[in-house]
N, C-alpha and C positions, 0 to 999 in steps of 0.2 A: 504494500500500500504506500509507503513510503517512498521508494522509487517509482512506482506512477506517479506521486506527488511533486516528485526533485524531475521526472522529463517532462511535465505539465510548464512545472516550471521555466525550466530550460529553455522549452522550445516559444514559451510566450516571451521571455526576454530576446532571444535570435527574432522572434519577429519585430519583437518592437526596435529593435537597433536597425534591422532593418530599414523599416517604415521611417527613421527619422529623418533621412535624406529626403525623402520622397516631399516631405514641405517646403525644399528650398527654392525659391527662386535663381535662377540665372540671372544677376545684375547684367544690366547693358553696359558696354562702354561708352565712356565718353568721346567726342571729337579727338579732347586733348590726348586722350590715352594711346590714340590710335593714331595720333601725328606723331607722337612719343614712340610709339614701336616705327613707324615706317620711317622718317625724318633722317634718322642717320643711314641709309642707303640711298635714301634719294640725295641727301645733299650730298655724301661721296661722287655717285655720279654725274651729278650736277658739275662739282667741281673739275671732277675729272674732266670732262666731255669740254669745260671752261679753257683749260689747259691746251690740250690736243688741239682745241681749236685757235689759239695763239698760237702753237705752232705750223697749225693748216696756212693762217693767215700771213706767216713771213715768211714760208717759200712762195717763189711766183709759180712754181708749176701747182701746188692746191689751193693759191689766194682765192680761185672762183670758189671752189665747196668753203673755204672759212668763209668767205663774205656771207653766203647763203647761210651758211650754221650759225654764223655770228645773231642774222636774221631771227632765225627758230631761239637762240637761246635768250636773244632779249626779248622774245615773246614771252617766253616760257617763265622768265626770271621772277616777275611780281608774283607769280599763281605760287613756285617753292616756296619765295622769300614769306609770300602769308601764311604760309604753313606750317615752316621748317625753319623758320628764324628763332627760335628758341623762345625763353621767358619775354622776349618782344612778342611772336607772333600769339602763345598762348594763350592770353584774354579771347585773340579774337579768331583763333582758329573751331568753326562750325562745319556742319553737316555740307553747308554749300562751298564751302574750303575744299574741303576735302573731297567733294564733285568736282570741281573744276579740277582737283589736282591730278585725280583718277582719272578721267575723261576728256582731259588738254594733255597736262603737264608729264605725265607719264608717257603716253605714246609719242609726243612730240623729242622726249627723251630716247625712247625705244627706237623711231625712226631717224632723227640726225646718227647714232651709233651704227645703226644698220646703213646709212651711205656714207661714211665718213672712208675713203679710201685705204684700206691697212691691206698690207698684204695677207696671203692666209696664214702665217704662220704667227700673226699676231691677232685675227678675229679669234 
């Protein structure tokens, strides 16, 4: 009787620990959270792509692709700098921030790298 009583037991504690997960919410992330994880990749490449491109633009034989990339990356510059500017951009980095940055400033990133002239053994 006593051990039907201690696995009665048992097995309602295993449920109940169970079940206590089962009330938690999933918090959302915030904007800022989610500029905070992506921000330091994007401004790497940023920078990077900033560089390569000074050096596109003082040989003459790629001055044409830097001038054009010069183009894309002063597009693109305001959308990072709102984003990825750090304790500056964070008050004002939002949902629509981070639209623009997804849907401009990333493929615009992704496509000056994909025409920037490197040979294969440096894509």
């Amino acid at each position: 009787m006593k051990l039907i009583r201690l696995m009665v037991a048992v097995a309602a504690m295993t449920a109940l620990c169970l079940l206590t997960g089962c009330g938690v919410k999933p918090q959302p992330i915030n904007p800022a959270q989610i500029a905070a994880i992506a921000c330091p990749q994007v401004n790497l490449v940023h920078s990077q792509l900033v560089v390569l491109n000074t050096a596109l633009q003082a040989d003459p034989a790629t001055a044409a692709v830097g001038k054009q990339a010069q183009a894309q990356l002063d597009a693109i510059h305001p959308i990072v700098t709102a984003v990825c500017n750090g304790a500056a951009a964070a008050p004002a980095v939002s949902l629509a921030s981070l639209q623009a940055l997804v849907t401009t400033g990333l493929p615009a990133l992704g496509h000056l790298a994909s025409t920037l002239p490197l040979p294969p053994a440096q894509e």
